[in-house]
C-alpha positions in Angstrom: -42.2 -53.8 -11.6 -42.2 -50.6 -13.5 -39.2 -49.0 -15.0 -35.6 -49.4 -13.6 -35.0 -46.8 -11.2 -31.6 -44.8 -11.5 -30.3 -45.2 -7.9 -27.2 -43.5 -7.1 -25.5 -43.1 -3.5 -22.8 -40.9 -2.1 -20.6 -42.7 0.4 -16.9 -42.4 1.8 -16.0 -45.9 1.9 -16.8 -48.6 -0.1 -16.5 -52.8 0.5 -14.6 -54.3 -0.2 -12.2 -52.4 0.9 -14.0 -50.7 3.6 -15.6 -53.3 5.9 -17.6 -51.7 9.0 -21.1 -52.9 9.9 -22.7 -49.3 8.4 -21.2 -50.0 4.7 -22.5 -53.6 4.6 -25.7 -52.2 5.8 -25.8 -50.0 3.2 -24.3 -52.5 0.9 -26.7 -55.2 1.4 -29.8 -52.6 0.7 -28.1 -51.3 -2.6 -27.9 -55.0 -3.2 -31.8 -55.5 -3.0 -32.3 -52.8 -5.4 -30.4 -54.1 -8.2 -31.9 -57.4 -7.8 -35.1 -55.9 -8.6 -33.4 -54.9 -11.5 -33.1 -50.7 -10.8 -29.0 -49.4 -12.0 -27.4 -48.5 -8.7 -24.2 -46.8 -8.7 -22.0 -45.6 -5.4 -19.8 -42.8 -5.7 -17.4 -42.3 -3.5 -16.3 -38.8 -1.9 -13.0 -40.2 -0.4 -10.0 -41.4 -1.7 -9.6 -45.1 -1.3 -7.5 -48.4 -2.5 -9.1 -49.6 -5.9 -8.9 -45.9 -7.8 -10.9 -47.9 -11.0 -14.2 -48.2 -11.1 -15.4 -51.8 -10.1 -18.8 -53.8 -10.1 -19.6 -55.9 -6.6 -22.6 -57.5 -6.3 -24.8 -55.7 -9.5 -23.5 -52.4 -8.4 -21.2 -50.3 -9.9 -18.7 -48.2 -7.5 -17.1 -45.1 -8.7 -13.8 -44.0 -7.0 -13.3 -40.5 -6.5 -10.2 -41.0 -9.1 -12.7 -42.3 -11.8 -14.1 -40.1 -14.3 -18.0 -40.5 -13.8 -18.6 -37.8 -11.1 -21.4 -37.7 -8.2 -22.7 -34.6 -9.7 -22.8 -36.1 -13.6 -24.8 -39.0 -12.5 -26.9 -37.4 -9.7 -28.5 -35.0 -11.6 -30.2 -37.4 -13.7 -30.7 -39.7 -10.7 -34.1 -40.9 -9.7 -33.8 -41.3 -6.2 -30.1 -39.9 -4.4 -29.3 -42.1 -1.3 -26.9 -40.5 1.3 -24.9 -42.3 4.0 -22.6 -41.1 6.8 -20.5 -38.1 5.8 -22.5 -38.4 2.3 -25.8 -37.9 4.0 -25.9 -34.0 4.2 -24.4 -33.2 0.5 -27.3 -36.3 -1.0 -29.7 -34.2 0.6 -28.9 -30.4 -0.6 -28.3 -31.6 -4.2 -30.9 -33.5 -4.0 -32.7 -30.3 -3.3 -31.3 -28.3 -6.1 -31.6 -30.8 -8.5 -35.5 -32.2 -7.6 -34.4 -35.8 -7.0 -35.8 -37.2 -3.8 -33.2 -38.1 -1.6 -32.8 -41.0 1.4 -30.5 -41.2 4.4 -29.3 -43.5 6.2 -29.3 -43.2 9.7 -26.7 -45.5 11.8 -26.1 -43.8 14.9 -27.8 -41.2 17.3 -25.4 -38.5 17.2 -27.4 -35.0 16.7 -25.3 -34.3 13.3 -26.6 -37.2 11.7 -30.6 -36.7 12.5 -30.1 -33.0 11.5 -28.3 -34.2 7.8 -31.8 -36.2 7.5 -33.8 -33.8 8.8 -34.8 -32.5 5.2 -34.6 -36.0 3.3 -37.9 -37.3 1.4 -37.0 -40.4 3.6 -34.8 -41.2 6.6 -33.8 -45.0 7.1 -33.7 -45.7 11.1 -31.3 -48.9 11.6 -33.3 -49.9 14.9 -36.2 -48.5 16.4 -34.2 -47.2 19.8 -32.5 -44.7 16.9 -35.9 -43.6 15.5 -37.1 -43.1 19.1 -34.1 -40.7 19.9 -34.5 -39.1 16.3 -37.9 -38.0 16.8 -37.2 -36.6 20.4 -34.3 -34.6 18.3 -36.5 -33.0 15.9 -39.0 -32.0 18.7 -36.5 -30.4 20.9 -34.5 -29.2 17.9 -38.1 -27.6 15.8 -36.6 -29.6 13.2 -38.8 -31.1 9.9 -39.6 -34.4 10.9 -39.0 -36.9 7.6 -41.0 -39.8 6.7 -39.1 -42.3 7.7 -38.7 -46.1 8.2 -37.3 -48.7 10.6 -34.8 -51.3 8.7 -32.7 -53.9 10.9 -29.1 -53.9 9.6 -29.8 -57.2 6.9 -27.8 -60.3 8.3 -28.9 -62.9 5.0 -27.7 -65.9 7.8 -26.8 -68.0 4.2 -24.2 -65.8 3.7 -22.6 -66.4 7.4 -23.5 -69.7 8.9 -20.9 -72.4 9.4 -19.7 -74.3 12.1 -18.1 -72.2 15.0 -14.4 -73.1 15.8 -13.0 -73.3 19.1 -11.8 -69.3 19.5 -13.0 -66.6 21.6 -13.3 -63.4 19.2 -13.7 -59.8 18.9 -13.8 -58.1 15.5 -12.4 -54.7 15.5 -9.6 -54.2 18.3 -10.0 -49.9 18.6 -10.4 -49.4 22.4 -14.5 -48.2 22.1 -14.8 -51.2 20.8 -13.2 -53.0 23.5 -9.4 -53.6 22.6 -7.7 -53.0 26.0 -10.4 -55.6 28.0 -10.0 -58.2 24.9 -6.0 -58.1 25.4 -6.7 -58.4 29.0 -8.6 -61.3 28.9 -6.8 -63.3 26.4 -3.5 -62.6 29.5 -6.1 -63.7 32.2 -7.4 -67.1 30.2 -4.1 -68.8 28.9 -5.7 -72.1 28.6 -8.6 -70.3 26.1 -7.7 -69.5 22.3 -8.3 -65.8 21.3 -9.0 -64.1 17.8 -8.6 -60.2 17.3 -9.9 -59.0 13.8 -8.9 -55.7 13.3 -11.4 -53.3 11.5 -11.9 -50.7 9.3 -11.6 -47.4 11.1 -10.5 -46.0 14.4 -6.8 -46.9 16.1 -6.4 -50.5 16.4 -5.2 -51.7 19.9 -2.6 -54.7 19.1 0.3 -55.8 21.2 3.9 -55.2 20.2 4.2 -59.4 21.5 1.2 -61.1 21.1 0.4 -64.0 24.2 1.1 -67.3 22.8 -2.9 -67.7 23.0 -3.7 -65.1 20.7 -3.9 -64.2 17.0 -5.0 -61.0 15.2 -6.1 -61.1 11.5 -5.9 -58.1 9.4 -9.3 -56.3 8.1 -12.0 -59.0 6.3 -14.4 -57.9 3.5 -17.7 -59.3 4.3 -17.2 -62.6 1.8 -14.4 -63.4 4.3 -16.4 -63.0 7.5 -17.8 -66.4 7.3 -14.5 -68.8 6.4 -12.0 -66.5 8.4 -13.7 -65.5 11.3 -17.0 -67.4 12.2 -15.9 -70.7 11.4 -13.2 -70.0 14.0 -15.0 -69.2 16.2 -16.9 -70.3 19.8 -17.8 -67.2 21.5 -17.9 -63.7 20.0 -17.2 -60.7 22.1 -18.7 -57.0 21.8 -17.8 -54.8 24.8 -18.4 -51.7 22.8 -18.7 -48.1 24.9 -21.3 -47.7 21.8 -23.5 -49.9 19.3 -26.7 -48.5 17.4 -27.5 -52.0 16.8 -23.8 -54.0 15.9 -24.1 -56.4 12.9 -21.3 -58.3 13.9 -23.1 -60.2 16.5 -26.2 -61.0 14.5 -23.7 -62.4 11.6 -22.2 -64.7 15.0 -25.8 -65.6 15.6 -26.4 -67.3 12.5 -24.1 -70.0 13.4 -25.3 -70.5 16.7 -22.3 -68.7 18.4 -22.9 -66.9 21.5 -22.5 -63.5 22.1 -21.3 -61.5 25.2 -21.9 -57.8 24.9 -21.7 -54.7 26.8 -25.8 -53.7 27.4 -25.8 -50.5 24.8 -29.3 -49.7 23.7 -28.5 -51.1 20.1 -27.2 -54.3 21.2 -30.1 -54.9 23.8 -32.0 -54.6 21.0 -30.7 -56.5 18.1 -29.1 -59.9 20.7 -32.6 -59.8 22.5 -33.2 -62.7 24.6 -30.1 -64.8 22.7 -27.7 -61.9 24.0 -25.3 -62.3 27.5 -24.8 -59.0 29.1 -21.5 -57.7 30.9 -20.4 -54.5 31.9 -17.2 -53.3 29.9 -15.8 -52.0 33.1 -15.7 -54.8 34.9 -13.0 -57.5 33.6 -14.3 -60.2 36.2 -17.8 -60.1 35.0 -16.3 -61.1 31.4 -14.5 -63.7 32.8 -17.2 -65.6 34.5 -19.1 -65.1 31.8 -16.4 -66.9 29.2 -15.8 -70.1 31.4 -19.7 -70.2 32.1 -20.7 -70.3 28.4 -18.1 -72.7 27.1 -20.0 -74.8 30.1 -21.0 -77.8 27.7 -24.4 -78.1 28.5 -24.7 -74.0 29.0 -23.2 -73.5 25.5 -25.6 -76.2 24.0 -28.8 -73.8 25.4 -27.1 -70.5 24.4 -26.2 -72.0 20.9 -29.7 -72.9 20.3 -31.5 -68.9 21.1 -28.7 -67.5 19.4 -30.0 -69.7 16.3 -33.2 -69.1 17.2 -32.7 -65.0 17.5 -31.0 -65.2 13.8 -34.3 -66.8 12.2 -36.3 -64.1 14.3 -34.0 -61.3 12.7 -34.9 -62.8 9.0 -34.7 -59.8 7.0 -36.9 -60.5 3.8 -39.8 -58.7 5.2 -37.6 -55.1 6.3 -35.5 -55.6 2.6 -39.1 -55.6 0.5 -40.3 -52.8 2.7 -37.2 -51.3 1.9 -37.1 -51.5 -1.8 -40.9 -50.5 -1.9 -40.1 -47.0 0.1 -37.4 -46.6 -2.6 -39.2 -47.1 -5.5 -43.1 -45.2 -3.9 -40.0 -42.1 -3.8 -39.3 -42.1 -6.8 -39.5 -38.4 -8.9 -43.3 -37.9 -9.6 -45.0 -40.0 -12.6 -42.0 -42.4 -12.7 -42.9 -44.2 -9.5 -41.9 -47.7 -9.9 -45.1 -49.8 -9.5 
């Protein structure tokens, strides 16, 4: 290793207060860089819950409320790394100030290729997203960044347990699936449900909960494990949209099935180990419960869930990760 890189990231929400898929993404990459021993800081652009500045994991997050601004410690970054609604602003200071900057990418919405469109480096969470970037930037004449393909990083230490007996979604808004989950858990009395509600969009909960049926506030990532996973026996994800949907590869690493809605993201990231239903269609979800939680069916679906989690080891995308970051760094003070 050469030198410690000064890494700093402008984001909107932060774990652990802010707990989607897209931040641990992001989290566990920031996480990679400081343990090759580089300074990351986050500064976020939003207001948030914990206004003091705070250290997670070897990186240091900066509230909007604290003193040490974006601009104070950007200027004298080595590499800027945008996210989200962060993506666009990382890049145009990055421009003004000569850092080389890197973006995120965790969706295929046009807005998001075009805020990486003039990045040294744009970060493709799966390789369905790069495909419909670089159709974008042809269509659109846009630049076309380098860019790279990293898989949302499960580390399956920090998730495997046992799985409990509960059938689960996490996050209860309705793209997500909130109306079918409440549906079903009315539909299968005799089956225990768990709703984990989740970070953004309007949660779809009840006013009187069926007796078969329990809904846990928001988990940081730490929590995911104990609270959620170890409760449960099949995991649910009939989302209207996934770019790749981390929550099911977490479930995967203790050998709990997974039922999903066929989006291109979650084709891609479940694989083989992934059971397909359409949203639409209540009965399909159904059968596919009660055939799962099948003993002998379960047994087999356990094992290629397992067996997809070891296949989506993400050592090899988190060094080629780091290694992009630090080959980016401002001329004659490449990490080496």
């Amino acid at each position: 290793m050469g030198r410690p890189l000064r890494v700093v990231a402008r984001v909107h929400g932060y774990p652990p207060t802010h707990n989607a898929g897209a931040e641990w993404m992001l989290h566990t990459l920031l996480r990679a860089l400081a343990e090759r021993g580089h300074a990351v800081s986050v500064h976020l652009h939003r207001y948030g819950a914990m206004p003091g500045r705070y250290d997670l994991d070897g990186i240091t997050v900066h509230p909007l409320e604290s003193r040490t601004t974006f601009v104070d410690a950007g200027r004298d970054a080595d590499v800027l790394i945008g996210h989200l609604e962060g993506a666009a602003a990382a890049v145009a200071f990055g421009r003004e100030w000569s850092v080389p900057s890197v973006v995120l990418v965790h969706n295929t919405h046009p807005a998001s290729f075009d805020d990486a469109a003039g990045a040294g480096l744009a970060v493709y969470n799966a390789e369905w997203t790069a495909d419909e970037a670089g159709e974008h930037y042809t269509s659109a004449e846009l630049p076309v960044p380098a860019h790279l393909v990293v898989r949302p990083p499960v580390l399956a230490v920090d998730y495997a347990t046992t799985p409990g007996d509960r059938v689960t979604l996490v996050n209860l808004n309705e793209s997500k699936g909130g109306a079918l989950f409440w549906e079903l858990a009315e539909r299968m009395p005799d089956l225990e449900f768990l709703g984990v509600q989740g970070a953004y969009g309007d949660q779809v909960v009840p006013g009187h909960l069926p007796p078969n049926a329990v809904v846990l506030p928001q988990q940081a990532g730490a929590m995911m494990r104990d609270q959620v996973y170890a409760r449960t026996r099949l995991l649910l994800m009939p989302s209207a949209y996934e770019s790749w949907g981390r929550a099911g590869v977490e479930a995967m690493a203790s050998g709990i099935p997974v039922i999903a809605h066929p989006t291109p993201g979650l084709v891609e990231s479940l694989g083989d180990a992934g059971h397909f239903a359409d949203r639409n269609d209540p009965d399909a979800w159904e059968k596919a419960i009660r055939r799962l939680l099948e003993p002998k069916t379960y047994a087999a679906a356990s094992a290629a869930a397992l067996a997809r989690s070891a296949e989506l080891d993400p050592a090899a995308d988190l060094t080629a990760w780091c290694e992009a970051v630090e080959a980016l760094a401002k001329p004659g003070e490449e990490a080496s």
